[in-house]
N, CA, C and O atoms as a Maestro MAE file, in Angstrom:
{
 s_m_m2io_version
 :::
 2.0.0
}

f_m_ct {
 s_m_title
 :::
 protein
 m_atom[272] {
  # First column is atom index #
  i_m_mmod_type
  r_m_x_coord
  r_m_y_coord
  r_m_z_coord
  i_m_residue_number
  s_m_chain_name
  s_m_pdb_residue_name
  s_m_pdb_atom_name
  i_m_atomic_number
  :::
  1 25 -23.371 31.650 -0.831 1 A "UNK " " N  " 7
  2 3 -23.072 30.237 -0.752 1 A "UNK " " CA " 6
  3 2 -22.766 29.874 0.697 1 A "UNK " " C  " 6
  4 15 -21.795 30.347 1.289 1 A "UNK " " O  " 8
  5 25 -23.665 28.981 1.271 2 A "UNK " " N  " 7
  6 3 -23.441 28.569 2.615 2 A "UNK " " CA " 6
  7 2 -22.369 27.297 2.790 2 A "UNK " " C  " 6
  8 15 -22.350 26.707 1.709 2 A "UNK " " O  " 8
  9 25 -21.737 26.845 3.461 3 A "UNK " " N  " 7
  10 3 -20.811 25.754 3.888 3 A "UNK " " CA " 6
  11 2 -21.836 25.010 4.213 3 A "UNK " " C  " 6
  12 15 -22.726 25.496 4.911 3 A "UNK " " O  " 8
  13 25 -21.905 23.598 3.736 4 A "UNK " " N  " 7
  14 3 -22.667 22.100 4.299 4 A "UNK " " CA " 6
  15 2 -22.150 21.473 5.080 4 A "UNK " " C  " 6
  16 15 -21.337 20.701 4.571 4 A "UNK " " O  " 8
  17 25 -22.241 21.393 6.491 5 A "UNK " " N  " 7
  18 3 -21.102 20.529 7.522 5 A "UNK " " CA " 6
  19 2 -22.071 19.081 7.138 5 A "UNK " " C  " 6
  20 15 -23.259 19.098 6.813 5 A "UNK " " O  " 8
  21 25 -20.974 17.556 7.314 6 A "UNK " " N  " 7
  22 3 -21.631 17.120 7.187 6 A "UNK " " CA " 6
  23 2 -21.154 15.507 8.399 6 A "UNK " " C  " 6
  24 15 -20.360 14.572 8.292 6 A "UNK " " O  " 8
  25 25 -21.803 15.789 9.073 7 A "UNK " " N  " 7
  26 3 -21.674 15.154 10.685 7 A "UNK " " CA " 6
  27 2 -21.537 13.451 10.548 7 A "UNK " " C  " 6
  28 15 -22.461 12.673 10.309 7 A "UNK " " O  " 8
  29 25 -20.258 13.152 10.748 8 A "UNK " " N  " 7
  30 3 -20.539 11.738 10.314 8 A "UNK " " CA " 6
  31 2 -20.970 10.713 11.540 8 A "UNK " " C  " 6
  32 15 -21.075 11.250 12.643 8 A "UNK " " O  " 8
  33 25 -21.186 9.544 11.476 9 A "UNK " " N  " 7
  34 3 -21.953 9.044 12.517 9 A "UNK " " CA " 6
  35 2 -21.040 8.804 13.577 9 A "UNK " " C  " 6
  36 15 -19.846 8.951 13.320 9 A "UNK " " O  " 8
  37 25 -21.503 8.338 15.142 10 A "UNK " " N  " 7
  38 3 -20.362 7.718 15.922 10 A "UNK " " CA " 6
  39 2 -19.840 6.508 15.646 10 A "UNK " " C  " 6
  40 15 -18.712 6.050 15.829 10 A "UNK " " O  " 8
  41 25 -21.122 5.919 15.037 11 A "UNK " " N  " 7
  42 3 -20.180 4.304 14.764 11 A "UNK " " CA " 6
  43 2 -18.765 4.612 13.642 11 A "UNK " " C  " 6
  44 15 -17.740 3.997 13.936 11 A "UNK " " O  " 8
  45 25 -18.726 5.268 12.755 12 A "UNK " " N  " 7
  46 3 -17.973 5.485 12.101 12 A "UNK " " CA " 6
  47 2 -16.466 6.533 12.922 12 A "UNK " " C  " 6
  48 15 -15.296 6.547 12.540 12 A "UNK " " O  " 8
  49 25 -16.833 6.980 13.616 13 A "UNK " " N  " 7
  50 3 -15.676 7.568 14.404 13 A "UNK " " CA " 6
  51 2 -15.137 6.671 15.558 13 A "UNK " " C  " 6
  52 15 -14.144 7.098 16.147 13 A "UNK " " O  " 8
  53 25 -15.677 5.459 15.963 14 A "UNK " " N  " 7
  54 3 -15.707 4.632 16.970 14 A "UNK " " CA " 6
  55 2 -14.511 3.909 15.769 14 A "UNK " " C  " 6
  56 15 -13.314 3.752 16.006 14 A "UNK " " O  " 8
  57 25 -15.077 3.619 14.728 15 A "UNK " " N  " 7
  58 3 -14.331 2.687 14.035 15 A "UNK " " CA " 6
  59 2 -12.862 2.796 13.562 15 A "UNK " " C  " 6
  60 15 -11.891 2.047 13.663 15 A "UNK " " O  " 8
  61 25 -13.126 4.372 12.843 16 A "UNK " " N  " 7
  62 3 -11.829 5.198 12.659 16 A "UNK " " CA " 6
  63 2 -10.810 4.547 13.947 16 A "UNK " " C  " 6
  64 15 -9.812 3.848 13.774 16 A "UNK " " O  " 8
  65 25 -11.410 5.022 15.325 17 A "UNK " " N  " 7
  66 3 -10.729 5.138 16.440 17 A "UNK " " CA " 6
  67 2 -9.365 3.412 16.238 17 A "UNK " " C  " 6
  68 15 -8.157 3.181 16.292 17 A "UNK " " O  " 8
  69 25 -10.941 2.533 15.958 18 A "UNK " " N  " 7
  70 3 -10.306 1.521 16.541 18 A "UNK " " CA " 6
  71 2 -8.904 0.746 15.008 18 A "UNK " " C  " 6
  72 15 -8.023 -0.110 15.081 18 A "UNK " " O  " 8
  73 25 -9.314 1.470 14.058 19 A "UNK " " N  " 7
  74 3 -8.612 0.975 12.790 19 A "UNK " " CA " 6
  75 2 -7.076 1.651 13.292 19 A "UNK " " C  " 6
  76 15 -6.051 0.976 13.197 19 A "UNK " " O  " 8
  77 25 -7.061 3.096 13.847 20 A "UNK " " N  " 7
  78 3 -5.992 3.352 14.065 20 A "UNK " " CA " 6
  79 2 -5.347 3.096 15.134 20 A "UNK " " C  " 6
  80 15 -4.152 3.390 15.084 20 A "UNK " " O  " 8
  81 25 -5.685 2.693 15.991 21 A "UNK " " N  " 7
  82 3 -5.127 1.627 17.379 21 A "UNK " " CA " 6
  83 2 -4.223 0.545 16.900 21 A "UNK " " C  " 6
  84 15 -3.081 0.194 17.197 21 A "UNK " " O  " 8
  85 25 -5.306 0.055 15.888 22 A "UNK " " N  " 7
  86 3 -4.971 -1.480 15.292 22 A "UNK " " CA " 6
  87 2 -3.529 -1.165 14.387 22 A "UNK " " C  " 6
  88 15 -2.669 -1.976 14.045 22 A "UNK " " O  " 8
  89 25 -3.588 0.143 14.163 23 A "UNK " " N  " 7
  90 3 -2.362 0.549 12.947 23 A "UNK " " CA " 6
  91 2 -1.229 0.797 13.765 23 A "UNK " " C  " 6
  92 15 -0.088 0.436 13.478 23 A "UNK " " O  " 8
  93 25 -1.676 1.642 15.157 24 A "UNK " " N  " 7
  94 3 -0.306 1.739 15.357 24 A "UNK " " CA " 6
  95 2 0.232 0.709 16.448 24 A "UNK " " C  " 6
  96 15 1.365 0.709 16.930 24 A "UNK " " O  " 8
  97 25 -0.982 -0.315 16.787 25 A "UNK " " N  " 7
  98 3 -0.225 -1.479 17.863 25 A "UNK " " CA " 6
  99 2 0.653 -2.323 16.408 25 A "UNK " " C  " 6
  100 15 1.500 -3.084 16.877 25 A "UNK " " O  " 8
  101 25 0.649 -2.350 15.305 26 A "UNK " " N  " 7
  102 3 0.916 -2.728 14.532 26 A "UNK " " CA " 6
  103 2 2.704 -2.534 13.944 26 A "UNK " " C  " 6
  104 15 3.687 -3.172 13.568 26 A "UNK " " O  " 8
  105 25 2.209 -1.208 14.206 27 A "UNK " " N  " 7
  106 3 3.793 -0.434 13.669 27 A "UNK " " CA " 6
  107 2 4.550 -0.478 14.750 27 A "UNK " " C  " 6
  108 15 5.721 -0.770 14.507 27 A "UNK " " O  " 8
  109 25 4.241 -0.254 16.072 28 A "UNK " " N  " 7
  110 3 5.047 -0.157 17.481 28 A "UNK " " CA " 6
  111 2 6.192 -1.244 17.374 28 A "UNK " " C  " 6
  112 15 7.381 -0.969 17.537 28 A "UNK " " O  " 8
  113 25 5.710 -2.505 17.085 29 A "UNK " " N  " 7
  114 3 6.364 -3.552 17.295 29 A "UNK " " CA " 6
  115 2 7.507 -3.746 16.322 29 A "UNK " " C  " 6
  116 15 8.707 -3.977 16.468 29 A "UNK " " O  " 8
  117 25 6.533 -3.531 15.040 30 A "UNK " " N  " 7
  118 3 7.992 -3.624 13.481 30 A "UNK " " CA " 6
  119 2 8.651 -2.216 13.676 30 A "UNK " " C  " 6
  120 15 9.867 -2.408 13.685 30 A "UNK " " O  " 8
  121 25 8.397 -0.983 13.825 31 A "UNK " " N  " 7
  122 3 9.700 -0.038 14.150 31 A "UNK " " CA " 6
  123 2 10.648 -0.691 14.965 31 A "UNK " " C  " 6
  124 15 11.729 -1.104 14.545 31 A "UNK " " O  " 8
  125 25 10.097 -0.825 16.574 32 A "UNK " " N  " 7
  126 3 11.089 -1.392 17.453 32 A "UNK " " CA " 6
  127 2 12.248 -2.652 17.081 32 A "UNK " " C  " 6
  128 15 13.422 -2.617 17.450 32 A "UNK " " O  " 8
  129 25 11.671 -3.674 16.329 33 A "UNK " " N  " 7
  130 3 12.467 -4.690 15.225 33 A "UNK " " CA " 6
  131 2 13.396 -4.027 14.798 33 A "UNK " " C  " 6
  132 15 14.567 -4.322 15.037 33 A "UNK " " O  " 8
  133 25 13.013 -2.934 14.036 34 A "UNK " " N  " 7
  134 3 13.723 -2.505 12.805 34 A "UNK " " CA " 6
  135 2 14.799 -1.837 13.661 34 A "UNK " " C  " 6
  136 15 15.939 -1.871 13.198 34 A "UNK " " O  " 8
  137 25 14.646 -1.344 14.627 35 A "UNK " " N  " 7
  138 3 15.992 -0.390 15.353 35 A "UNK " " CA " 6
  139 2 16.735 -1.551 16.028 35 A "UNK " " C  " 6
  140 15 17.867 -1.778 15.599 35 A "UNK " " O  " 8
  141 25 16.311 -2.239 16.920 36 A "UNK " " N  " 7
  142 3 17.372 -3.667 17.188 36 A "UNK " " CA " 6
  143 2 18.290 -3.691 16.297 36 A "UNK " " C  " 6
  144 15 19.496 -3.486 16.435 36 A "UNK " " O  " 8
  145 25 17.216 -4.153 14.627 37 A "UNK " " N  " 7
  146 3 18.596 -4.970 13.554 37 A "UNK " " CA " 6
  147 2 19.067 -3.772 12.908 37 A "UNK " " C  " 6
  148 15 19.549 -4.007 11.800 37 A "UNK " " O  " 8
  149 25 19.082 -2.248 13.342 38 A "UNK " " N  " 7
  150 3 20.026 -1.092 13.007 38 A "UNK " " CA " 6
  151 2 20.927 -1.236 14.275 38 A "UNK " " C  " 6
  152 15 22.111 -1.108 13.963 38 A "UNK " " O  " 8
  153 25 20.775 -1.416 15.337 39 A "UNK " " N  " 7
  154 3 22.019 -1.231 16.337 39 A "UNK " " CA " 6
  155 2 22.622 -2.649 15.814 39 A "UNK " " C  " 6
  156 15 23.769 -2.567 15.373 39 A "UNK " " O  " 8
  157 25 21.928 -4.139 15.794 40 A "UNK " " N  " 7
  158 3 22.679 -5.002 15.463 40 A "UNK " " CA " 6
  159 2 24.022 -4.888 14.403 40 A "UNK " " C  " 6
  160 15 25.169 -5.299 14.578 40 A "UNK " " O  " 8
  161 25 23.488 -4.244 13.360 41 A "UNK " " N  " 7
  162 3 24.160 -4.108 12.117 41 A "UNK " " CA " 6
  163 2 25.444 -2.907 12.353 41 A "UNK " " C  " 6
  164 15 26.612 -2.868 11.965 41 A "UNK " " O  " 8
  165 25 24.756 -2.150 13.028 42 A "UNK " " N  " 7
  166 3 26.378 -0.984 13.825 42 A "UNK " " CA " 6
  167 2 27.256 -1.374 14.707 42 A "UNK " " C  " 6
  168 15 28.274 -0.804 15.098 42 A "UNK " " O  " 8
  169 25 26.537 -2.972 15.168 43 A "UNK " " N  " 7
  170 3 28.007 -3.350 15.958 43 A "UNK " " CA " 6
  171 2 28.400 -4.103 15.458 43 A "UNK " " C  " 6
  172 15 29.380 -4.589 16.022 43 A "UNK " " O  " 8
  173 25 28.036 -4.696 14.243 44 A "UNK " " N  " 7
  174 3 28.428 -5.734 13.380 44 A "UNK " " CA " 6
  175 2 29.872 -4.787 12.469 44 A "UNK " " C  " 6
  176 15 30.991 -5.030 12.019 44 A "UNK " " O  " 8
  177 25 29.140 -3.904 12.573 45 A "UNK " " N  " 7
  178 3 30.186 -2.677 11.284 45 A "UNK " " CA " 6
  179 2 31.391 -2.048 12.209 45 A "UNK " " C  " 6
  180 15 32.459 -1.673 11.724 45 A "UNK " " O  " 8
  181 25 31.079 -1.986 13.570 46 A "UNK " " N  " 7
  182 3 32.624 -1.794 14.444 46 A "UNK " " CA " 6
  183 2 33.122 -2.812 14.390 46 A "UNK " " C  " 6
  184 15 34.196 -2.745 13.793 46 A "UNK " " O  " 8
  185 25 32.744 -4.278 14.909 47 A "UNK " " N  " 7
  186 3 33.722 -5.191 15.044 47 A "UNK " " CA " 6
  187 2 34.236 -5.460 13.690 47 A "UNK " " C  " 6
  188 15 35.274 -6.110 13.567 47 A "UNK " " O  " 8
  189 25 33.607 -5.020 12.675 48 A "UNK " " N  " 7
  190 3 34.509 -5.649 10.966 48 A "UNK " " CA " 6
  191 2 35.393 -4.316 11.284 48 A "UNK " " C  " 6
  192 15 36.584 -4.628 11.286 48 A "UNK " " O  " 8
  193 25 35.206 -3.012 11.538 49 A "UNK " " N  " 7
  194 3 36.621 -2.133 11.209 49 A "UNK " " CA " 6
  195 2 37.286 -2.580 12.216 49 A "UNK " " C  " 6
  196 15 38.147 -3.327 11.751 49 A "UNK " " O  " 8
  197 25 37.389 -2.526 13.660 50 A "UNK " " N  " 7
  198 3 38.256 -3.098 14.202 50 A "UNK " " CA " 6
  199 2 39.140 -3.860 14.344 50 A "UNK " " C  " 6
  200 15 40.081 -3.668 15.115 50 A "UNK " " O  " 8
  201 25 38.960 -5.076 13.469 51 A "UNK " " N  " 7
  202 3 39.700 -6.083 13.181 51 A "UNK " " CA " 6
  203 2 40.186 -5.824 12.289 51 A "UNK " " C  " 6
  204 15 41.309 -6.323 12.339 51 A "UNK " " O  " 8
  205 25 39.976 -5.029 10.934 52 A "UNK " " N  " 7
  206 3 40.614 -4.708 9.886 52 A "UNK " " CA " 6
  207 2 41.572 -3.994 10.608 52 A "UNK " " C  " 6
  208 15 42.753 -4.310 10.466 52 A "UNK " " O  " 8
  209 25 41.216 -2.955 11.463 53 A "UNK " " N  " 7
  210 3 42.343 -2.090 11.986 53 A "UNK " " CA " 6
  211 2 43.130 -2.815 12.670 53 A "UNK " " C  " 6
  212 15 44.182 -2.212 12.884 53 A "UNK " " O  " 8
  213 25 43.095 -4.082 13.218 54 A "UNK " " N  " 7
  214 3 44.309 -4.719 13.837 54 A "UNK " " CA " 6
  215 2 45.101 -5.489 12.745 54 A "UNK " " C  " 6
  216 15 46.317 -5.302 12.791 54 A "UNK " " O  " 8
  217 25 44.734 -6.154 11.965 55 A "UNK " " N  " 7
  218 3 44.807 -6.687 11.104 55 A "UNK " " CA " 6
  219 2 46.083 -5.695 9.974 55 A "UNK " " C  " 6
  220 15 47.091 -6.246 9.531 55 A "UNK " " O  " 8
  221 25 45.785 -4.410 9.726 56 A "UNK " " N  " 7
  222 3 46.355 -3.580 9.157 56 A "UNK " " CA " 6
  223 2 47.608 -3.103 9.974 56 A "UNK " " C  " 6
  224 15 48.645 -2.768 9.402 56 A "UNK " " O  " 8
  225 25 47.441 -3.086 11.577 57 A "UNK " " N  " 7
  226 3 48.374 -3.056 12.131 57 A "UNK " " CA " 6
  227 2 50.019 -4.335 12.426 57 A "UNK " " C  " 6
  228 15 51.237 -4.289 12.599 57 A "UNK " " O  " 8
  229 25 48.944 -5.257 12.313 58 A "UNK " " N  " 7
  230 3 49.930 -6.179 12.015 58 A "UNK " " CA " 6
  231 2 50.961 -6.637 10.884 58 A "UNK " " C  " 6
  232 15 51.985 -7.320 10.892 58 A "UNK " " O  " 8
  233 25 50.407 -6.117 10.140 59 A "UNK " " N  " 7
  234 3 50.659 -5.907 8.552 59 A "UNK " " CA " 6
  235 2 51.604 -4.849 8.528 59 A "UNK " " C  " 6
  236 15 52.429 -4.996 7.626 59 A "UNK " " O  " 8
  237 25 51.727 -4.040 9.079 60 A "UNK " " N  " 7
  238 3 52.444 -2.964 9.056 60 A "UNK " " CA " 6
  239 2 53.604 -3.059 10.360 60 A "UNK " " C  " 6
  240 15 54.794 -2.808 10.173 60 A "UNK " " O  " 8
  241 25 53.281 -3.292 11.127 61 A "UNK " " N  " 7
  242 3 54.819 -3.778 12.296 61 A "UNK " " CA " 6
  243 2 55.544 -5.231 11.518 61 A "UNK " " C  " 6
  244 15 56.751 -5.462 11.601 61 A "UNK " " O  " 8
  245 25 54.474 -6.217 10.695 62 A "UNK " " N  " 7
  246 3 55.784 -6.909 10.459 62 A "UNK " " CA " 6
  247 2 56.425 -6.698 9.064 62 A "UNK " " C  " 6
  248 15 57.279 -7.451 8.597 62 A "UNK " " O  " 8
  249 25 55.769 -5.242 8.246 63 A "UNK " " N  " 7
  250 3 56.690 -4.806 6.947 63 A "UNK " " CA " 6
  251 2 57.576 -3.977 8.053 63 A "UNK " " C  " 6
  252 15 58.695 -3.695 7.624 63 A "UNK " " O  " 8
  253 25 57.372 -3.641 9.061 64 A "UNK " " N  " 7
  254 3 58.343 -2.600 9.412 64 A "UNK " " CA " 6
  255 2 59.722 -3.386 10.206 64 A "UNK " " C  " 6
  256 15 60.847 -2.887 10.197 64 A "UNK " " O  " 8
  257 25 59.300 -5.018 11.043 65 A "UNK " " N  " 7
  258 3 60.064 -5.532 10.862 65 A "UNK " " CA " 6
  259 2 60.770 -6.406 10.042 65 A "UNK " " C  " 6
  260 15 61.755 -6.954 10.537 65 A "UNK " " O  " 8
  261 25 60.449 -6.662 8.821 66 A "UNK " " N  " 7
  262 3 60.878 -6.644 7.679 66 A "UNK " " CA " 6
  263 2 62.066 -6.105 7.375 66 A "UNK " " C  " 6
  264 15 63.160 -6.669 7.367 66 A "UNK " " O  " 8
  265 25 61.738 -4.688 7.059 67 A "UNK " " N  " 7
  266 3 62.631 -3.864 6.687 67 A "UNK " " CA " 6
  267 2 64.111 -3.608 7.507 67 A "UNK " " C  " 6
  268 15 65.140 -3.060 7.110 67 A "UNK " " O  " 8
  269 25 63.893 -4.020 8.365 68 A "UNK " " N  " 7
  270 3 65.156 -3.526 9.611 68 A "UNK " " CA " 6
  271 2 66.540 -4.467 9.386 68 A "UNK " " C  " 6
  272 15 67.520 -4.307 10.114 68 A "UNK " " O  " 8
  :::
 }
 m_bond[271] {
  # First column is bond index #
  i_m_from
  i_m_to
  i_m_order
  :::
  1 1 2 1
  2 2 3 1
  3 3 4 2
  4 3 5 1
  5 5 6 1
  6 6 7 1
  7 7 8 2
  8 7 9 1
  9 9 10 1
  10 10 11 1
  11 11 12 2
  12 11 13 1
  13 13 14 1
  14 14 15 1
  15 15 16 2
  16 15 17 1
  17 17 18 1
  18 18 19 1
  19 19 20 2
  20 19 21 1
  21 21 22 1
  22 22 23 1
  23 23 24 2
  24 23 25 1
  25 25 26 1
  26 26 27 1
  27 27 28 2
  28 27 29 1
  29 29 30 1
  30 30 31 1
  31 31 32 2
  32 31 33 1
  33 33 34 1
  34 34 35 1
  35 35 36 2
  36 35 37 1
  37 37 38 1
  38 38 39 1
  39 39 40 2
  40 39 41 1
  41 41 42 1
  42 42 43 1
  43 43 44 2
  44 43 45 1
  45 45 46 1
  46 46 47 1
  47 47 48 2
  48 47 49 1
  49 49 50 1
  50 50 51 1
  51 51 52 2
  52 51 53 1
  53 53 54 1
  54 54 55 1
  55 55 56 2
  56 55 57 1
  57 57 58 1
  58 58 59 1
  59 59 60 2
  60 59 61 1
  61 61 62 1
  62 62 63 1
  63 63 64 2
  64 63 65 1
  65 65 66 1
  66 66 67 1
  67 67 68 2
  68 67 69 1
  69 69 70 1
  70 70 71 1
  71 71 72 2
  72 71 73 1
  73 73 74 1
  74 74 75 1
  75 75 76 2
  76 75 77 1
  77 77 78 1
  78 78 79 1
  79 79 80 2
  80 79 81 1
  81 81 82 1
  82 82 83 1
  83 83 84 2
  84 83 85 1
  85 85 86 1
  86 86 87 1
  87 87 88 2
  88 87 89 1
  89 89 90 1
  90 90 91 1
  91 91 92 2
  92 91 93 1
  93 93 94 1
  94 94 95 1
  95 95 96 2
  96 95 97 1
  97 97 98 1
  98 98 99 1
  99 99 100 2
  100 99 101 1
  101 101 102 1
  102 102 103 1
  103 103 104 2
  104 103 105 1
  105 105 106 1
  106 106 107 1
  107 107 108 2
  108 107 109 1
  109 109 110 1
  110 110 111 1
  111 111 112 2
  112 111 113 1
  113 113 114 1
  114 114 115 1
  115 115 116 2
  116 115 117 1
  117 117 118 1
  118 118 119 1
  119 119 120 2
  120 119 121 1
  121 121 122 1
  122 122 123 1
  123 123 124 2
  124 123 125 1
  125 125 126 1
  126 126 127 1
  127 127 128 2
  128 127 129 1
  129 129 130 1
  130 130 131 1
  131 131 132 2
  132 131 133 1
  133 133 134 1
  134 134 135 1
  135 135 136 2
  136 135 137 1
  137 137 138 1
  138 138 139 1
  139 139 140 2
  140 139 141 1
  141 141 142 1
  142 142 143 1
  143 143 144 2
  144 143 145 1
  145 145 146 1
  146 146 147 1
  147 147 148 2
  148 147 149 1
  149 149 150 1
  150 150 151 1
  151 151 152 2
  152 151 153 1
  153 153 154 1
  154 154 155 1
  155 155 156 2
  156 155 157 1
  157 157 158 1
  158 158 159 1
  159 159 160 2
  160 159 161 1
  161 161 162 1
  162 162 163 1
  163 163 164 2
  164 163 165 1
  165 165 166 1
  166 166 167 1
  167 167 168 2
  168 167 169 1
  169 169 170 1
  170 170 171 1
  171 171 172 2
  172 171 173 1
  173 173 174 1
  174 174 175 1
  175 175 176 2
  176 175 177 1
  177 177 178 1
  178 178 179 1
  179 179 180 2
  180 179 181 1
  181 181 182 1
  182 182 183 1
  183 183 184 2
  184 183 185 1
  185 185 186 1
  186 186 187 1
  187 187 188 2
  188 187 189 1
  189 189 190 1
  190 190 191 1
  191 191 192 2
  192 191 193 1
  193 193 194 1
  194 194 195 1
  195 195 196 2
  196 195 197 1
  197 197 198 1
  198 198 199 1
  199 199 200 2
  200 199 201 1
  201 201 202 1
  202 202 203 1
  203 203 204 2
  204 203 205 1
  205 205 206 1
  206 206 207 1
  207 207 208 2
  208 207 209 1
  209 209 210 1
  210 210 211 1
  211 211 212 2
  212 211 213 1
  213 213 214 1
  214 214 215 1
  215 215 216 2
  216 215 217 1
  217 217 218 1
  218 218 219 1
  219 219 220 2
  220 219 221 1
  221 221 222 1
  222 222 223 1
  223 223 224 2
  224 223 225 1
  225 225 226 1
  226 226 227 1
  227 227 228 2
  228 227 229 1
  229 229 230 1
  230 230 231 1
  231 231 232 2
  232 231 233 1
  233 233 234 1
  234 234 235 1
  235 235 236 2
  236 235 237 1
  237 237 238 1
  238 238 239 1
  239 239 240 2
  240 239 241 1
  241 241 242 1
  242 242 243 1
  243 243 244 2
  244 243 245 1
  245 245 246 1
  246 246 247 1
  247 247 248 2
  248 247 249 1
  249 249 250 1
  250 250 251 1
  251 251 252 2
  252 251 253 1
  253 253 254 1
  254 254 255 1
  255 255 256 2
  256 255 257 1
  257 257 258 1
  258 258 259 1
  259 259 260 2
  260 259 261 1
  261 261 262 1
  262 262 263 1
  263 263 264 2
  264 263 265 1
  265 265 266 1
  266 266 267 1
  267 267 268 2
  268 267 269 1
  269 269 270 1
  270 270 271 1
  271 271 272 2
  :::
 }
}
């Protein structure tokens, strides 16, 4: 049993070429989006603990002056 190679044309590898250009000028742009609104959203998520953490602090110096 011999192997059949079977040679496909250039226009068709020209095309391949250019479908996947088109795919990844495509994706370049929406990944890069997508990591912006992931750093956006991680500094969105420090400044909410931060303020909780002051917030909790305040809460707690004036039960502690409270108590005195």
């Amino acid at each position: 049993m011999g192997v059949v190679t079977v040679r496909k044309s250039v226009e068709e590898d020209i095309v391949a070429w250019i479908a996947c250009c088109v795919l990844i000028a495509l994706l370049l742009p929406l990944m890069g989006f997508l990591y912006l609104d992931i750093l956006e959203t991680k500094n969105e998520a420090k400044a909410q603990v931060e303020k909780v953490e002051k917030m909790r602090q305040k809460i707690e110096q004036k039960e502690r002056e409270k108590d005195k």
